[in-house]
C-alpha positions in Angstrom: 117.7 144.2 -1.7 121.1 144.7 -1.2 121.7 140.3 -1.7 119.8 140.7 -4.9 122.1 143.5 -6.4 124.6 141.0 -5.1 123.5 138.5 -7.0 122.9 140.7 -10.2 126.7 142.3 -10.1 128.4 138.4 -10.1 129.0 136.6 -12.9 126.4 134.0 -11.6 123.5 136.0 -12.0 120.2 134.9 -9.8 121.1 131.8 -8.6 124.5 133.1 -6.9 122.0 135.4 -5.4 120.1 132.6 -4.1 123.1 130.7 -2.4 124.1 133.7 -1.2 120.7 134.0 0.8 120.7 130.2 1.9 124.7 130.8 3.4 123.1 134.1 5.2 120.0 132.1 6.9 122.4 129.1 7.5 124.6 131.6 9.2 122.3 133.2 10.9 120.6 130.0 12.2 124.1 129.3 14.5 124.3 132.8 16.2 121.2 132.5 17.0 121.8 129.3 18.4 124.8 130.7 19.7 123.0 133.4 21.8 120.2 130.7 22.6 123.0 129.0 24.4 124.5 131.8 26.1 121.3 132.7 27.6 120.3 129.2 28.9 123.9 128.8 30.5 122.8 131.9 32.3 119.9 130.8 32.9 121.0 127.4 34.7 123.8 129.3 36.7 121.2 131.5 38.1 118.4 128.6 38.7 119.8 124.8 38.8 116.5 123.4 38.1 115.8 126.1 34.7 114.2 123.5 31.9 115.1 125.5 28.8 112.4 125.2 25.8 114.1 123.3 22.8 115.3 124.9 19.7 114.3 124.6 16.0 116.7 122.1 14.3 118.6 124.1 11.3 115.7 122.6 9.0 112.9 123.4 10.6 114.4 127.0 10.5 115.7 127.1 6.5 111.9 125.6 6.4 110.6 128.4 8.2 112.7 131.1 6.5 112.8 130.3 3.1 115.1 131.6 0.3 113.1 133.7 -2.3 111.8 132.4 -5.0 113.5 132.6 -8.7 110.2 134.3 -10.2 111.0 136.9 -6.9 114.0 137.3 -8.2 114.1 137.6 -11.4 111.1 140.6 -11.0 113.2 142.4 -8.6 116.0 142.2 -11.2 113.6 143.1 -14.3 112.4 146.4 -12.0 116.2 147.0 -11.4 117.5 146.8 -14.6 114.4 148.4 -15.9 115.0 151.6 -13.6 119.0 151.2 -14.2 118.4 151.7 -17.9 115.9 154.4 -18.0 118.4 156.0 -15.7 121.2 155.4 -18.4 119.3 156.8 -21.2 118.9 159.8 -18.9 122.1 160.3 -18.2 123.6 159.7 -21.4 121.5 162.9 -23.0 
């Protein structure tokens, strides 16, 4: 939730919050890769012959962990808002 408040607080709106999400995964993605390649390098010292398993291309990884959805969104921002407000009014008795 906390990239969706993100996303609400900038200027953008929604769709900062969804590049926002897509840099994250992206980023994620290459330390995970990163790690994946520390371990087989340990691997390999350890046993010459170690075949390590292939890794997802960057794709097939975005593909697997999609961005929400603007509908997703834009529901988590109407709840938001909508319990923001009511908290307002409170406040402001």
């Amino acid at each position: 939730m906390e990239h969706v408040h993100e996303g609400i607080l900038s200027t953008n709106g929604l769709s900062s919050a969804i590049n926002h999400l897509e840099r994250c995964r992206r980023n994620r993605y290459y330390e995970l890769l990163s790690m994946f390649a520390y371990a087989v390098n340990r691997r390999h010292s350890e046993n010459a012959s170690y075949s390590p398993p292939t890794p997802p291309t960057v794709d097939a990884y975005l593909a697997n962990n999609k961005v929400v959805s603007h509908g997703t969104l834009t529901v988590a921002w109407l709840a938001y808002t909508e319990l923001y407000s009511s908290l307002c009014a409170l406040v402001m008795k």
